[in-house]
N, C-alpha and C positions, 0 to 999 in steps of 0.2 A: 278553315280548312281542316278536315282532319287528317289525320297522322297516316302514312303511308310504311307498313313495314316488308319486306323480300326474307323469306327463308331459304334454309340451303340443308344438303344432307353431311351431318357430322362427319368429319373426315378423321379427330384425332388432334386438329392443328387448332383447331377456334378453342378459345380459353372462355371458361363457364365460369362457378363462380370461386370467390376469394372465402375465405375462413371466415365465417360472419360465427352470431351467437346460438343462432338454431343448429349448425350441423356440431359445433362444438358439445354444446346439451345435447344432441343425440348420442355424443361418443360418453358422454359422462355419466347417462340415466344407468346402467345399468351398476355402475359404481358405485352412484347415489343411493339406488337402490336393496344394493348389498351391505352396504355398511354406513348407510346413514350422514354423512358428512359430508359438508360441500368441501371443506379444507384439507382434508384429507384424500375425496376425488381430487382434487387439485393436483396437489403435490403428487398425487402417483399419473395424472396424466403429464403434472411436467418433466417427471423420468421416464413415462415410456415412449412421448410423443402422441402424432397420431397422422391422420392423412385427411386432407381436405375434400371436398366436394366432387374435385378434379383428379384425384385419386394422386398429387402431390403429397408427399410426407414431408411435417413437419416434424424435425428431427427434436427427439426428448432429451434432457439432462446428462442419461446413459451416454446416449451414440456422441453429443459435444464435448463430455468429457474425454472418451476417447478417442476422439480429431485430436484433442486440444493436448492427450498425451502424446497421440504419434506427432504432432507439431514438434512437441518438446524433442522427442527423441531423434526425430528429422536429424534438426540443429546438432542436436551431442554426435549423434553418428556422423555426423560430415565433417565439423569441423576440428582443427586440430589450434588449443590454445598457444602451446610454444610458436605459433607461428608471427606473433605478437614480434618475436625476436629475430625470424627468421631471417626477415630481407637487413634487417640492419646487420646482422653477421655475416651475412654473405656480400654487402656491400664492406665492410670491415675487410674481410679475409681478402676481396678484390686489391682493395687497397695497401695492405698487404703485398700483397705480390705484383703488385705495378712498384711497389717501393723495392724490393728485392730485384726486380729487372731493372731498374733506372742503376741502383750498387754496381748490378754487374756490369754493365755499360758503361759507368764511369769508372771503373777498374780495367778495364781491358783498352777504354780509350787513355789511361793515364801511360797504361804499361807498352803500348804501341807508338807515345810519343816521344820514346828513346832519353827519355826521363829518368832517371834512375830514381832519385829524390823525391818528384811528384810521384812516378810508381810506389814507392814503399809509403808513401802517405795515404796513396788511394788505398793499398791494399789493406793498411790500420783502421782508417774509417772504417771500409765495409770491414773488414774485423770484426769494430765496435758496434756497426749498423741492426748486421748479421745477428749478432750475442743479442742485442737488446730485443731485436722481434722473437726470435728463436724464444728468451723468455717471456713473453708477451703471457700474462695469465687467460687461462680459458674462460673463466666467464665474462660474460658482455662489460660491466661494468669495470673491471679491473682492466680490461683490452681499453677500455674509453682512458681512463685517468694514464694509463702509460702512454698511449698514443698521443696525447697531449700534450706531454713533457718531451717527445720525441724528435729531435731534428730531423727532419726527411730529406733527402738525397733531391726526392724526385718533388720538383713545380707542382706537377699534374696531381699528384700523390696527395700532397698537404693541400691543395685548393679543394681536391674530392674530399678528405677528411673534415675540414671545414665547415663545408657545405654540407657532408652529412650531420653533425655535432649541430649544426644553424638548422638542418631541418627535425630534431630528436628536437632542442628545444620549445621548437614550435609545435610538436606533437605533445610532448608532455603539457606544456602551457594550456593548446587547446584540451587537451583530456580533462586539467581540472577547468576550463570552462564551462567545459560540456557538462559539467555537475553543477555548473554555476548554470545555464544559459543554454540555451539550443539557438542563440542569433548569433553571433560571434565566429568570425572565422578572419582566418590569418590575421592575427592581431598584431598592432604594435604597439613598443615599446608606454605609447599613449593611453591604448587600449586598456594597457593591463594596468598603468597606474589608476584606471579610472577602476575597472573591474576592483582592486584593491581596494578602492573610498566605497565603494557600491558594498562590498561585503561585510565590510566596519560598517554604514549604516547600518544594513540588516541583521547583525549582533547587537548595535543599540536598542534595536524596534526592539528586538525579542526582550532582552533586560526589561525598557518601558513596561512590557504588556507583564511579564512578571511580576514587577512593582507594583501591578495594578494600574499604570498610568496609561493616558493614549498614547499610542504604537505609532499614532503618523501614519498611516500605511495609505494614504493616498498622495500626501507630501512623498512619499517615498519614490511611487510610481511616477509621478511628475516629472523626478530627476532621476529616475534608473529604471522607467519602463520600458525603454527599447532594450536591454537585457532578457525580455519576457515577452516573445511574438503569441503567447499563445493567452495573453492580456486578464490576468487569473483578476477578481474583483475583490478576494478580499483575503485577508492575511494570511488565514487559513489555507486558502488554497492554493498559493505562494509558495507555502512553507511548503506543502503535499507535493507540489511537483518537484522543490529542489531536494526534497528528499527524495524521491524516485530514482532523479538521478544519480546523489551519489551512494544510493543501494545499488545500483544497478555497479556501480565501480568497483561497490565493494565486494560485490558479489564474484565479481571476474578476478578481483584479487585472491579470495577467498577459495578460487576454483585455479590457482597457479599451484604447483609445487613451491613449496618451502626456498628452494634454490631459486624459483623466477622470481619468488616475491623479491628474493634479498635481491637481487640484479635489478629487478626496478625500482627498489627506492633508492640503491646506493648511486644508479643513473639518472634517478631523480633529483640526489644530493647532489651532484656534480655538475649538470647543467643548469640548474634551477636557484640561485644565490639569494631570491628574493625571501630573507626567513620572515619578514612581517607577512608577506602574503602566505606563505604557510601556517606563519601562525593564526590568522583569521580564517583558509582554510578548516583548521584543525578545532577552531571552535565552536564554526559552523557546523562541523560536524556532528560534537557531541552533542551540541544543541538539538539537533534535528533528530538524532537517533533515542533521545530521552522522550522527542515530541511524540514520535511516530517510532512505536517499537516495534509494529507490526511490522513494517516495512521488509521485515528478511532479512535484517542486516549482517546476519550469519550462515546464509546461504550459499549453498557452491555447486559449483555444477562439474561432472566426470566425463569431460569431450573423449572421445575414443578414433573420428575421422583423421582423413589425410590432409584434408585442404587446409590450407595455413591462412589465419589473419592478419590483417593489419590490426595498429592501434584504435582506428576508427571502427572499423570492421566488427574487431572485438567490441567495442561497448555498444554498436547499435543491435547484435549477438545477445550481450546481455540486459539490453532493455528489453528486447523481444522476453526472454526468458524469465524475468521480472516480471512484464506484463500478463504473460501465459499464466504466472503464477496466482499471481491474485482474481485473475478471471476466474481460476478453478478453485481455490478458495470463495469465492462469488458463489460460484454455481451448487458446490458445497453446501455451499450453508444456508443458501437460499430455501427459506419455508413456506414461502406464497408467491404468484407468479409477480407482485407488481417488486418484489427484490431484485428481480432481474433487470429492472428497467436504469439499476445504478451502472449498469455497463455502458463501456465506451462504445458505443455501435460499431463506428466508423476503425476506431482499432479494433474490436473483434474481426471486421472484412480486412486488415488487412494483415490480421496474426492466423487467421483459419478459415477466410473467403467467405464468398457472398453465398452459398446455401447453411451456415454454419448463422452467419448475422442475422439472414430471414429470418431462420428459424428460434433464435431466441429474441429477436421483435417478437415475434410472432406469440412466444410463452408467456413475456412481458405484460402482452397486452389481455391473456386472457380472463382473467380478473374485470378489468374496467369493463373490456366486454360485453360479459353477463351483466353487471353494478347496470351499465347504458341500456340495455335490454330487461330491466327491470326483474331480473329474473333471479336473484341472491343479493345482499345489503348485507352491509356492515351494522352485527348487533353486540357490545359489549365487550366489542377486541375481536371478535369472531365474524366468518363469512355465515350467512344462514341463508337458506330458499325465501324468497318472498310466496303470497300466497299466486303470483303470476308462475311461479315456477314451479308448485306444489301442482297447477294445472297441468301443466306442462310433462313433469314425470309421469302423472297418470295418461296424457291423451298420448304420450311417448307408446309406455306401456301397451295401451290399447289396441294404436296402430299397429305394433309389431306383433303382435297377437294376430289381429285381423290380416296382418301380411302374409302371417304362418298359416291363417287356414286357407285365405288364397291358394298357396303352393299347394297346399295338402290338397286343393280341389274335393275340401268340401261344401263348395258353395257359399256364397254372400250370406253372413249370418248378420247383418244389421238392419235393423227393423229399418222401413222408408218413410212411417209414421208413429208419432208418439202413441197410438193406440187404434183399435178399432174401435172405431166411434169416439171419436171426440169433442168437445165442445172448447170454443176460445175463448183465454183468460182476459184476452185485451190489453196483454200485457206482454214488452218484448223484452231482446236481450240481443248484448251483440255476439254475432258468428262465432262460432270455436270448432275446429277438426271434431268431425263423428256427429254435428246436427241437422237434422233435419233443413233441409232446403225450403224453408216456407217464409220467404222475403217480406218483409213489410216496407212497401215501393214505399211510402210516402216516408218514412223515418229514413232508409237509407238514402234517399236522393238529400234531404235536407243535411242528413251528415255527409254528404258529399258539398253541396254547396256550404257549408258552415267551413268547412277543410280548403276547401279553391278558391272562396267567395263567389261573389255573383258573376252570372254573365254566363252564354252558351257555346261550345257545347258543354256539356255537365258529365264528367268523367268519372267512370266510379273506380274506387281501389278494394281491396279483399279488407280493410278496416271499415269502410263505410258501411257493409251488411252488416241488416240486425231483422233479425226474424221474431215471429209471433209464437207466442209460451202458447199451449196447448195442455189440457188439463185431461190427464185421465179419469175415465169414469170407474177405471178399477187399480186400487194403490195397491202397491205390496210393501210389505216393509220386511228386509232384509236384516239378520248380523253374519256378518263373515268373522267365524272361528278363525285363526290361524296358529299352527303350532309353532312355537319356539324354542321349543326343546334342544335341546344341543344335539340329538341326530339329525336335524334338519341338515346344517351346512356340514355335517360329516358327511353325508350321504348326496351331498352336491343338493339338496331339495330345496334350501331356504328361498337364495335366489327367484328362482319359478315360482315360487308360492306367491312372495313380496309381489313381483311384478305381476299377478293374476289379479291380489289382493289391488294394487293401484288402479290396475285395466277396469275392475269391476266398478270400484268406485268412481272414476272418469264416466264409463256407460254411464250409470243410474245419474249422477248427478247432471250431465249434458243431454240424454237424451228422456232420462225420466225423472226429471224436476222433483217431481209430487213425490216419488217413492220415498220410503227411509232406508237409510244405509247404516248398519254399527260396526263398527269394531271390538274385536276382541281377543289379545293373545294370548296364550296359555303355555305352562310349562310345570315348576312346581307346584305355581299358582298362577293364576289367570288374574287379568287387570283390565278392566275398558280403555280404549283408545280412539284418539279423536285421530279424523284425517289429515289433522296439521303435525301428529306427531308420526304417522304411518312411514311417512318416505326417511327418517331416521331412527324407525324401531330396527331394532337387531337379536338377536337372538340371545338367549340368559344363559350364562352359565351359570347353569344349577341342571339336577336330573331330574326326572319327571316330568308326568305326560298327564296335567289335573283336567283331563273334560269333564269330572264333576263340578267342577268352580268353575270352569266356561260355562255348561250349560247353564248354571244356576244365575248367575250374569246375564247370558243370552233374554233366558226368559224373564228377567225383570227388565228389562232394556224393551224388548218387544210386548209387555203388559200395557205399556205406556201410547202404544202403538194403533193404528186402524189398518184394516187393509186384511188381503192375506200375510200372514207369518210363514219365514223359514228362517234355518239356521243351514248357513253351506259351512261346512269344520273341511278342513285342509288340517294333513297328519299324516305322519309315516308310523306313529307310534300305539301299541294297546293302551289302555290306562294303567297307570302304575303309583298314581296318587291320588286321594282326596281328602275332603276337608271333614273333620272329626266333628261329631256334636259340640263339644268343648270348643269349636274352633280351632284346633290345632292341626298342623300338615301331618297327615302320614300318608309315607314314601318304603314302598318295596318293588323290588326288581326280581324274580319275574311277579306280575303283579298278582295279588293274593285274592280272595274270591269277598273278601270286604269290597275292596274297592269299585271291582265290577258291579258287586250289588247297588254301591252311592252311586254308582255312575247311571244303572239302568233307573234306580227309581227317581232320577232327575229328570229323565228323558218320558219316562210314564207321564209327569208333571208337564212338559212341555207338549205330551199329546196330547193331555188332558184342556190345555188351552188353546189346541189348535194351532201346534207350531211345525212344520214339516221340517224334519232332520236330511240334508242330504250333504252324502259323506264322500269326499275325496281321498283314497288311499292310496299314498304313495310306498313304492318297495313294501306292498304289504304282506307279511310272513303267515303262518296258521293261526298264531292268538290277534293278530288285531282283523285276521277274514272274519274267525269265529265270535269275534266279540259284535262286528258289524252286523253281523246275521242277525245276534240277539236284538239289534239296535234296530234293525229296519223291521223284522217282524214285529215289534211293538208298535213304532211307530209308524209305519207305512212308506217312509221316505226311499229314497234311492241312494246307491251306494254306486260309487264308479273305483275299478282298479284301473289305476293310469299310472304314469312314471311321470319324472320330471320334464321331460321335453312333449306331453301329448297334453300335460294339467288344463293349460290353459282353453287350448281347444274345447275341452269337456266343460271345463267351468262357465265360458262366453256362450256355450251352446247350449248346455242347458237352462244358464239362466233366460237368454233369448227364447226359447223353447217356450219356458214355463209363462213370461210374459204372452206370447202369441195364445198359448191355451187359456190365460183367462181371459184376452181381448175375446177368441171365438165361442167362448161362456157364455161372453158379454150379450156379445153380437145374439146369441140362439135365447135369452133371455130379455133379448129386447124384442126378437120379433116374435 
């Protein structure tokens, strides 16, 4: 049976496609092409982002760092650290003053039971009740140790004091668990003597592994992995999260005033008796901060909000703000996109939400990507184009060219055959954007069945076409000049050049096989260039504009050659260097009437073999109009003034041009 599919008219709501390798390489050709480098496109598409298919933005390094700062500052502006002390002072001060009304009450009931004796007794306690609260010191901790020693008048009073002192030690307890352990909750007395063995081993392991010795660290797990739900596999990453933790402690102590510090450790001192497990705390500690120095362990944060914390509150506060930290250190420092992939996903979604984690999946992966799509490999330490990719910039190239003169409605400038009059080479090649449509049925259907295996119906895909080579009957053989000069990317020109210079190369080699294509750039001096170094040549800094040394290049590149000869030069500049008898560069600016002369009698030389000059001038001023004039009157060739945004149009069209006028040569000399 075959496939049955129902179309519908876009509304907006039906989702197209996902961030694949080709729309990604469309956003990057023009970077590639500017500046030559696949690692360097990288990293600037992973700061600025980009937008998919679907016209979704994937959000770049820029916009997540600063989510990832308003996150931070979220937190500081909302909340308020003293609030750590808050409910326990205002449960104190409660208590407090349920003790002072229970005083007055048993003074007014002594003094009404006509008591004389008992009255002056009651009235001496509260006396003494009164004196002792009245000096009750202000801070938290000094209010604890007196309250302690206090006889209280009221039941109610001391059962609530208690019970808050019984719940303070179970919050400090669980606090330093929580730097041991995220499974642990209301512990007892059993709990913590084990927590204690647990933490004494894990100072043994470390000593071991110092020594050099085995650490045990799976004997470890054995007898203290339910301490560790998030089941880390190897010592290392044990150690990494319980330092997390208590950075993240230390951080919130680190971000107290001076006066909270001393109130929690002196509150600390006073409920907490156990000094061996402090002292195992306390060695864990430096342990961990010698391991991992990175960790922040100095870091502090300046809360400015009204909301007050709890004890809890605060440290899941500052894991968050830990976390936040080294994400942006992450993103920071990150110099290729597969750096990214060391993030926590699932904490990124839940420290800066789910278009913030897409989007750096999404940067993570663009690297393996292209590598999958064969289109850049790993050479030497470095990303580089494959030669699949090298195609790709130029049919890039080409297309956007061809898209441009669409709008411009100058008409379909691409030939619909390899030549007028041709004969076949009997030789094929598979499909690429911009070839002729001349299928060879029997090779594609068998690369279909070779692809599905046997059996009918026989389905084909856009890989299975392979079409038949076609041999012109008339070659041309081309070099494209291009200037490198450093006016080029002053004057915005280089760009357009580079990407004309690709497009060209793409046509001649896709659609006219037979032709020859050269390269050649020029500045102080001129150097041949192959197509695999074209998509990362860049521009020189150096001054000088030598199309004596191009043309001199040109024409021995094209001696070698059959066919018709041309040289297309792309320039914004007059000549203002050439190359000396001796060999040596001489360079004047404005250029002196030496060098126009090495220049013209180069180009005499190149008429003289039948090489046609034709010249692209960009932003061209009166010495390089005047200098072309002398160019094309000797040689016959044609000269285009164009700017950087029309180059291309002119260059695709009149090479297309010049091809159809030899095909109808051809044609009027065959019949």
């Amino acid at each position: 049976m075959t496939g049955r599919f129902s179309y519908s008219r876009w509304d907006g709501t039906q989702k197209g496609f996902d961030l694949d390798a080709d729309a990604l390489f469309d956003d990057l050709t023009d970077d590639l092409l500017y500046h030559g480098d696949v690692n360097a496109a990288l990293r600037r598409l992973m700061q600025q982002g980009m937008r998919d298919r679907n016209g979704n933005q994937m959000q770049g390094l820029r916009e997540l760092l600063q989510k990832l700062r308003d996150e931070r500052e979220q937190r500081l502006d909302r909340f308020d650290l003293g609030g750590v002390y808050g409910e326990i002072a205002d449960e104190l001060n409660d208590i407090v003053d349920e003790e002072r009304h229970a005083i007055e009450n048993a003074t007014r009931d002594a003094e009404r039971s006509g008591d004389d004796r008992r009255a002056q007794a009651a009235r001496d306690a509260a006396m003494d009740r009164n004196f002792r609260l009245d000096m009750l010191p202000d801070d938290l901790a000094g209010k604890v140790r007196e309250l302690s020693a206090y006889d209280f008048e009221s039941r109610e009073a001391q059962q609530r004091f208690e019970q808050l002192m019984e719940k303070l030690r179970q919050q400090l307890m669980q606090q330093m668990v929580d730097q041991m352990s995220s499974s642990m909750q209301n512990m007892t007395p059993e709990d913590m003597a084990r927590m204690k063995d647990m933490m004494a081993a894990l100072n043994e392991m470390i000593e071991r592994r110092e020594r050099g010795e085995d650490p045990r660290f799976e004997q470890f797990m054995e007898q203290y992995g339910d301490f560790f739900p998030e089941n880390p596999q190897t010592l290392d990453e044990l150690l990494e999260q319980m330092a997390k933790r208590m950075a993240a402690m230390q951080a919130m102590l680190n971000s107290m005033t001076p006066e909270q510090r001393a109130q929690l450790q002196q509150l600390s001192d006073q409920l907490l008796e156990d000094m061996d497990l402090r002292w195992q705390m306390d060695q864990l500690g430096r342990n961990l901060q010698s391991m991992f120095p990175q960790m922040g362990w100095q870091q502090g944060y300046e809360f400015s909000g009204d909301e007050q914390m709890g004890m809890a509150q605060a440290m899941q506060t500052m894991q968050d703000l830990g976390d936040l930290d080294q994400l942006e250190n992450l993103l920071r420092n990150a110099s290729n996109p597969g750096q990214l992939a060391e993030a926590d996903m699932d904490r990124v979604r839940e420290l800066m939400g789910d278009d913030a984690a897409n989007s750096l999946e999404q940067l993570a992966q663009l690297t393996k990507m292209l590598e999958e799509q064969g289109l850049i490999h790993q050479k030497d330490g470095r990303l580089e184009l494959t030669p699949k990719g090298l195609r790709k910039i130029g049919n890039n190239a080409l297309r956007d060219l061809y898209a441009k003169l669409a709008k411009d409605k100058a008409g379909q400038h691409q030939t619909h055959r390899l030549g007028y009059g041709h004969e076949r080479t009997y030789e094929t090649k598979q499909y690429e954007f911009g070839d002729p449509f001349q299928l060879d049925l029997h090779r594609t259907v068998r690369n279909a069945i070779r692809r599905q295996g046997p059996g009918t119906p026989v389905r084909l895909s856009p890989d299975d076409f392979e079409i038949e080579r076609t041999e012109h009957l008339t070659r041309s053989s081309t070099v494209l000049m291009l200037d490198l000069s450093m006016s080029m990317p002053m004057r915005d020109n280089f760009l357009p050049a580079k990407k004309v210079a690709m497009a060209l190369h793409s046509l001649i080699t896709s659609q006219f096989p037979r032709d020859y294509m050269g390269l050649v750039g020029f500045s102080e001096t001129a150097y041949v260039l192959t197509p695999a170094q074209l998509p990362e040549v860049s521009w020189d800094f150096a001054y000088g504009t030598n199309m004596h040394h191009g043309f001199t290049l040109a024409r021995q590149m094209l001696a070698r050659q059959s066919g018709t000869k041309q040289i297309i030069m792309i320039t914004d500049g007059e000549p203002t260097a050439h190359i000396t008898p001796r060999g040596d560069v001489f360079f004047n600016y404005p250029p002196v009437q030496e060098t126009i002369e090495a220049t013209l009698r180069e180009v005499v030389r190149c008429t003289r073999e039948g090489i046609r000059i034709n010249t692209f001038m960009l932003d061209a001023n009166y010495g390089l109009k005047a200098f072309v004039e002398q160019l094309t009157s000797i040689n016959r060739g044609r000269a285009f003034f164009t700017d950087n945004q029309s180059l291309g149009d002119y260059v695709l069209v009149d090479f297309i041009e010049h091809k159809r006028q030899q095909a109808r040569g051809r044609g009027r000399r065959a019949g």
